[in-house]
Every structure is written in C-alpha cells, then in structure tokens.
PLY file of the C-alpha trace (Angstrom):
ply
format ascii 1.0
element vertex 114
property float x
property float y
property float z
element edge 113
property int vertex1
property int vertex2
end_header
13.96 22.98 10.98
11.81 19.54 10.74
10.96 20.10 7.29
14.75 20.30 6.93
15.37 17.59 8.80
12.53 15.33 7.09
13.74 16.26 3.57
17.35 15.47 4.89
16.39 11.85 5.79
14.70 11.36 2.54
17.61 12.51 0.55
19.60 9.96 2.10
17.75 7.27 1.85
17.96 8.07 -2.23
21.74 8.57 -2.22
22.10 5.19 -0.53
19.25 3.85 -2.90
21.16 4.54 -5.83
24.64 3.56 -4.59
23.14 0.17 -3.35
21.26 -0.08 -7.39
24.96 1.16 -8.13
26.58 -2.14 -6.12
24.95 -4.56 -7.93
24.78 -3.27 -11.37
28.45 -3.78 -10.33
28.64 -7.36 -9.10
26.61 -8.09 -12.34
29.70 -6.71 -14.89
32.23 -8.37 -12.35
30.67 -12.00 -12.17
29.94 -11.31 -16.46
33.69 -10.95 -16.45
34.64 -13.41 -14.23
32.00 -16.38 -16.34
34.46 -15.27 -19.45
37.60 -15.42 -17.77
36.20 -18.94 -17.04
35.61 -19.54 -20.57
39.17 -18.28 -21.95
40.67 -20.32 -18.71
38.84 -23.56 -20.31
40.08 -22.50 -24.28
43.42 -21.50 -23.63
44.17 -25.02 -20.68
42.15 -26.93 -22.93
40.57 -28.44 -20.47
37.51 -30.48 -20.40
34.03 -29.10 -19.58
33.58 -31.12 -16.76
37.05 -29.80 -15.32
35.22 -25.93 -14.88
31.38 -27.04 -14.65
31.03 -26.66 -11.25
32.64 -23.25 -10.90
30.72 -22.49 -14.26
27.41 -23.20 -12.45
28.56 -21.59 -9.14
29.12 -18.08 -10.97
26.06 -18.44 -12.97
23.60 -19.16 -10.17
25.43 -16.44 -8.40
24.58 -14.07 -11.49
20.94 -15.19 -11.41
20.73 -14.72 -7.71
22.14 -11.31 -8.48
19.41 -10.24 -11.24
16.36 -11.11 -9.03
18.33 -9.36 -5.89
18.18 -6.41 -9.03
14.46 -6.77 -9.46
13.93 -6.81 -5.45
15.84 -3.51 -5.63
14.11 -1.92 -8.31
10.50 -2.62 -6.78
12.07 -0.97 -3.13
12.83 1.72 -4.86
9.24 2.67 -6.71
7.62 1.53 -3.68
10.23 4.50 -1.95
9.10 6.70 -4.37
5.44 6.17 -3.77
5.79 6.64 -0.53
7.76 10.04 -0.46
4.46 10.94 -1.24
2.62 10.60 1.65
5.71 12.08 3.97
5.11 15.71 5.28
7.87 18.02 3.42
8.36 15.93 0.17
5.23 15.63 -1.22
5.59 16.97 -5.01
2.38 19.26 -5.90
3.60 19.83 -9.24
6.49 18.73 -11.40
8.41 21.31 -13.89
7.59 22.70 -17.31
4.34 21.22 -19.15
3.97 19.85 -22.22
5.95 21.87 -24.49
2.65 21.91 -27.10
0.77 23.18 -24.60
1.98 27.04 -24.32
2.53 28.57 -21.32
-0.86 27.61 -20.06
0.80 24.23 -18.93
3.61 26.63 -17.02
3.63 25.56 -12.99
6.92 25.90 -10.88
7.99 22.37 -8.75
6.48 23.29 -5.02
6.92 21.23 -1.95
4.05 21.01 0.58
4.60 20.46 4.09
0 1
1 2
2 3
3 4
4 5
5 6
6 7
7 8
8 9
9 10
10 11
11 12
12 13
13 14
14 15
15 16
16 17
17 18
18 19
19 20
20 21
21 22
22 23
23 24
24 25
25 26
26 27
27 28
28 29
29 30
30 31
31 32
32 33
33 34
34 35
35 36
36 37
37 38
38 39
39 40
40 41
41 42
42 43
43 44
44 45
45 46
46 47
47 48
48 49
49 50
50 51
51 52
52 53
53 54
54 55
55 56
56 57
57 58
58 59
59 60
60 61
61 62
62 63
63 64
64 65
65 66
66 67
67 68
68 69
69 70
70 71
71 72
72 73
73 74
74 75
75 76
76 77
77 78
78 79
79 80
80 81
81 82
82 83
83 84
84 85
85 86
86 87
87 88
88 89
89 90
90 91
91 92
92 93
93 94
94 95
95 96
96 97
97 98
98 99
99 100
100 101
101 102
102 103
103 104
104 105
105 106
106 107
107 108
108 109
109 110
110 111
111 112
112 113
C-alpha cells in the first residue's frame, strides 16, 4: 500500500512536470507568433519602427525571460530524475533490453526495488 502510494506521488509529480515543460514550450510558439504579428502590424500600417519598438522589446524580453524559465525547468526536471533514485519504491535496478549486439546475455527485465 506505501509502495503504491510512494510510486503514486512520483507519477504525479512527472505528469505535472511535463505539462508545466508542456506550458511553456507553449508561451514560447504564442509570444513567436505574437513578435510576427508585430512585424506584419508594422508592414502592412507602415508605420515607423519607433511606433512598435517598445512593444517589440516588451515581447522579446518576455521571450528571453521565457527560454531561461525553459532552462530552469529542464535542470528541475534531471535533478527530479536523479532523485527518484534515492526514493524507496522507484529506484530502477535495471532498465529494458541490452544492447541489441550483445545477445541475450545483455537480457534483464525493468525491476523496482523497494
């Protein structure tokens, strides 16, 4: 029942994991969209640069904000991935097939420890 529980937790907290990676990969191809829209705004109104600049800049820092908040999130999760190692009920002894040169000597099924 607490291994259950334990492996429960940790499933979670990779399901949110991914949906959070998933959120920003999204505000990344929004705010990409939105700097062109800026772009065809300035073409087609023929406006002068200075008229957008500002609101240029703003979505740009935003953007680079955005790709370190990426690199932040990419870290948490190897550093969550390290650490499912030391947590009772997760810990990988083994992982899948072997090395596909390597016969059936290599052969070991994935087994959790607890």
């Amino acid at each position: 029942m607490r291994r259950q529980a334990i492996w429960n937790a940790v499933h979670e907290v990779g399901i949110h994991t991914r949906a959070v990676e998933g959120l920003i990969e999204s505000a990344l191809v929004e705010l990409s969209e939105l700097q062109s829209k800026l772009v065809q705004v300035s073409n087609v109104a023929g406006v002068s640069y200075s008229t957008l600049q500002e609101s240029f800049e703003g979505v740009s820092a935003t953007i680079n904000d955005l790709v370190k908040v990426r690199s932040t999130m990419a870290h948490c999760h190897e550093v969550f991935v390290e650490t499912k190692e030391k947590i009772p009920g997760v810990r990988t002894t083994s992982w899948g097939d072997g090395d596909p040169c390597c016969g059936s000597i290599a052969h070991t099924d994935l087994r959790v420890v607890a």
